[in-house]
C-alpha positions in Angstrom: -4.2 30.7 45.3 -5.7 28.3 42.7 -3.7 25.6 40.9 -2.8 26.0 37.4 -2.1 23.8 35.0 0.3 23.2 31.8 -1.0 23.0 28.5 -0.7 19.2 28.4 -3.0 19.4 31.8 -0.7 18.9 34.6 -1.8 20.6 37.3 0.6 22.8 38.9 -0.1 23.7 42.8 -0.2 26.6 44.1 2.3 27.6 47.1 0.6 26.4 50.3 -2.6 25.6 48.7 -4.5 21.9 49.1 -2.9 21.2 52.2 -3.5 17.6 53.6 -5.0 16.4 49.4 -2.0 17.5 47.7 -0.6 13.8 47.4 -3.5 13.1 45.6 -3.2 15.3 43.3 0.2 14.4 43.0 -0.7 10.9 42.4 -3.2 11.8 39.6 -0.1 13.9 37.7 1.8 11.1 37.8 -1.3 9.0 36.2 -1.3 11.7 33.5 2.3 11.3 32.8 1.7 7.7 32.2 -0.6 8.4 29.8 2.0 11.0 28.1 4.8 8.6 27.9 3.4 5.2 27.1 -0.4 4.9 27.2 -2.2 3.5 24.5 -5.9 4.1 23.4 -8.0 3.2 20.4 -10.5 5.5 19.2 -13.4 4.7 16.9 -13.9 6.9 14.1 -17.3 7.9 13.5 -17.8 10.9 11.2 -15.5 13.2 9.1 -14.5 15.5 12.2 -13.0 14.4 15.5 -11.7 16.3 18.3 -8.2 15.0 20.0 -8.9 16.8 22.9 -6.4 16.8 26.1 -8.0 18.0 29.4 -6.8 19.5 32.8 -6.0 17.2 35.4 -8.4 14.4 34.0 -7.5 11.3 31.5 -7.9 12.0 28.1 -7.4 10.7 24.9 -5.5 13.2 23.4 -3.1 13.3 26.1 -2.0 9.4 25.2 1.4 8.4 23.4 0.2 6.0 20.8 -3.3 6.8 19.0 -5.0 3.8 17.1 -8.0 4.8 14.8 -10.7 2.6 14.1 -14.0 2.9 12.3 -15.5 3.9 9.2 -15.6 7.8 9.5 -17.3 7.9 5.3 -14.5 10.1 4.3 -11.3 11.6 5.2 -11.6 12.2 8.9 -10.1 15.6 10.5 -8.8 15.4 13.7 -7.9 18.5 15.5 -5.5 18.4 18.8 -6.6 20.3 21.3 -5.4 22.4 22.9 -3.5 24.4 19.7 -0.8 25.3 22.5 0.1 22.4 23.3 3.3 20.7 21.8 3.1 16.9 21.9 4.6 13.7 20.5 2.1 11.5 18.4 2.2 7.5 17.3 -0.5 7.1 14.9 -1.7 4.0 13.7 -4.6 4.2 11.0 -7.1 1.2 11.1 -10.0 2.9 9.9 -11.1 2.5 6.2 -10.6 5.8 5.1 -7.3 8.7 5.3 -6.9 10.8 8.5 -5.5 14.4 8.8 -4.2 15.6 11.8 -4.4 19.2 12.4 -3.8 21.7 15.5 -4.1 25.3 13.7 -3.6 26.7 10.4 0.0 25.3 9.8 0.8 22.3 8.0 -0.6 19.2 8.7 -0.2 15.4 8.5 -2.7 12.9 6.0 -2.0 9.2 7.1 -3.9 6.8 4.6 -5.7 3.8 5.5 -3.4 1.2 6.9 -0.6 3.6 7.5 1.6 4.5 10.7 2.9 8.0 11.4 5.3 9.4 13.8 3.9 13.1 14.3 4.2 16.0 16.6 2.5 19.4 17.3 4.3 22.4 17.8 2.0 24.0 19.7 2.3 27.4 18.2 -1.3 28.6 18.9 -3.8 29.4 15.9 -1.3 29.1 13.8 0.1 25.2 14.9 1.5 23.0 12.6 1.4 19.2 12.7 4.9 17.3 11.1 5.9 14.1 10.7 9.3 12.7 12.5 8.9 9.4 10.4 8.3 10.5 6.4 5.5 8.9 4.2 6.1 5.2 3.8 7.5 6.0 0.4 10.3 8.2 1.9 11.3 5.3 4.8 11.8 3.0 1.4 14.1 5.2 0.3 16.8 5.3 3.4 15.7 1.4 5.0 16.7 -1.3 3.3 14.4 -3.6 2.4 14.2 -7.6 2.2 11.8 -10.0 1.2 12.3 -14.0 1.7 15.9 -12.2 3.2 16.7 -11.5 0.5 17.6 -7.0 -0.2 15.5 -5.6 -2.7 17.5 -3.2 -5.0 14.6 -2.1 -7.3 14.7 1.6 -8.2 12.0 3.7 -7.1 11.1 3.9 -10.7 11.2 -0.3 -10.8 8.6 -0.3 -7.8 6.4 2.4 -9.2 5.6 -0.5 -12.2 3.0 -2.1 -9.5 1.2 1.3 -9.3 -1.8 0.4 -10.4 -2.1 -3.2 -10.0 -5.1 -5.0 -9.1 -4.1 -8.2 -9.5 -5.6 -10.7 -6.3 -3.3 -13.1 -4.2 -5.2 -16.3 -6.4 -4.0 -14.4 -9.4 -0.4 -13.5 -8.7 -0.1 -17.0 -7.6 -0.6 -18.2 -11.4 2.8 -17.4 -11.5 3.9 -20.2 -9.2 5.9 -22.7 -11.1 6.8 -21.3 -14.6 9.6 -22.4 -15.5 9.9 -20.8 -18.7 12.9 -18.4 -19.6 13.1 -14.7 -20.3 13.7 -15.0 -23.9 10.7 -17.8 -24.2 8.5 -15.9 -22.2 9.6 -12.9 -25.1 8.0 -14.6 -27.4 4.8 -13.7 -26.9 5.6 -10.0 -27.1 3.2 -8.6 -29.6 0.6 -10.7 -29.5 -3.2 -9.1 -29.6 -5.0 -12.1 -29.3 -5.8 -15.1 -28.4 -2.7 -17.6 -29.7 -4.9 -20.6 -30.6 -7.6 -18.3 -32.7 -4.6 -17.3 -34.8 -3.2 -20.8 -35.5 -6.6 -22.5 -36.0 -7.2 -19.0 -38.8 -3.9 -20.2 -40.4 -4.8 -23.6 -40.6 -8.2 -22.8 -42.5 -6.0 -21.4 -45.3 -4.2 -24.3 -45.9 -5.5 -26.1 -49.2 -5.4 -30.0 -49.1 -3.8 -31.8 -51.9 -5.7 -34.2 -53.9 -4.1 -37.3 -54.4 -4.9 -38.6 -58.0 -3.1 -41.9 -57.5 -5.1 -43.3 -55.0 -8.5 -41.4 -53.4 -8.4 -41.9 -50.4 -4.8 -40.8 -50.3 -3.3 -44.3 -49.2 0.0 -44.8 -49.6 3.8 -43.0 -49.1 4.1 -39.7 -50.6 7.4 -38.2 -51.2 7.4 -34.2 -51.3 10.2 -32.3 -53.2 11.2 -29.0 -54.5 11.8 -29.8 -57.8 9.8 -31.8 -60.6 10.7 -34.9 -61.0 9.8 -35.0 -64.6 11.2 -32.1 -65.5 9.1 -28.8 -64.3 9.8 -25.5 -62.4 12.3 -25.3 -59.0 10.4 -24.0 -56.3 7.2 -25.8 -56.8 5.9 -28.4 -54.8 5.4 -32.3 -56.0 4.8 -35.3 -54.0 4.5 -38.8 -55.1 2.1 -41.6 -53.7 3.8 -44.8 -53.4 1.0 -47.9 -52.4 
């Protein structure tokens, strides 16, 4: 009777069949095994479409724990586990420079963005397979992990962190920032402003009309300003006098 094999590939033995070779084989399951529980394998995305394939009795890559993509597939790269019957335990790390969606039939399936790291598994439910995720999107392990920088726990609301959205600011930029010692309230003080603070002082400045001195030209002397005429005019205006 021929050997049959599970849908992760394990070959199964048939009673009294491969006598005197069936320690090899035996050995080999245990290789694959290996591979199930702990092996690790990088895999260098080429194209949009990649097959995760696990094969009888034989290493494979979809057979491996921990699945590290690499490469610059040009788009979002499909990967399809094979075989859809199949249920299996996926750690995926994404090092390639575009998303990746892992698929196994027509059920749900799992998009892990450039950068990101997945906990998945397959159900194996034939054509219609479904691919989950054990670990949530990196947004939903915020939510229940607290979270420190300098060891210090942030307590930002979602809403709080969702202000960065958006923000292309560089490393060399952010770091401006380094040093200010200003306060809240004096940094408030520029809240409204449309432009550039210096154009608007030196506009004011042009408006200004100098006083002609007609005590001494070239203005030498001590002037005295005041409110009110000294010789008797109108509060409010203003006089100066030019002492030499």
């Amino acid at each position: 009777m021929a050997s049959s094999y599970t849908a992760a590939g394990i070959e199964l033995i048939a009673d009294g069949d491969q006598s005197g070779t069936w320690g090899q084989t035996t050995n080999t399951n245990w290789q694959l095994l290996e591979e199930m529980v702990g092996g690790v394998v990088s895999i260098a995305l080429t194209s949009t479409t990649y097959s995760l394939t696990t094969s009888d009795g034989a290493s494979s890559n979809g057979r491996h724990a921990v699945i590290v993509f690499t490469g610059s597939p040009g788009g979002t790269c499909t990967v399809t586990v094979s075989p859809n019957d199949m249920q299996k335990v996926y750690f995926v790390k994404n090092s390639s420079d575009e998303s990746v969606t892992i698929t196994q039939g027509s059920g749900s399936n799992v998009t892990i963005a450039a950068g990101g790291t997945q906990i998945v598994y397959c159900d194996g439910a034939g054509s219609g397979a479904a691919v989950n995720t054990v670990s949530g999107s990196e947004v939903d392990t915020l939510k229940t992990t607290n979270f420190y920088l300098g060891g210090t726990q942030v307590t930002s609301t979602a809403a709080e962190l969702n202000i960065l959205d958006g923000v292309t600011a560089n490393t060399a930029e952010i770091n401006v920032l380094d040093g200010i010692t200003a306060t809240v309230t004096e940094l408030n003080y520029t809240d409204g402003v449309t432009s550039a603070i210096q154009t608007q002082l030196d506009a004011k400045q042009a408006t200004l009309t100098n006083i002609s001195d007609s005590s001494s030209a070239n203005g030498y002397g001590t002037r005295t300003v005041s409110t009110s005429d000294p010789s008797g005019g109108s509060d409010g205006d203003l006089w100066y006098k030019v002492s030499s």
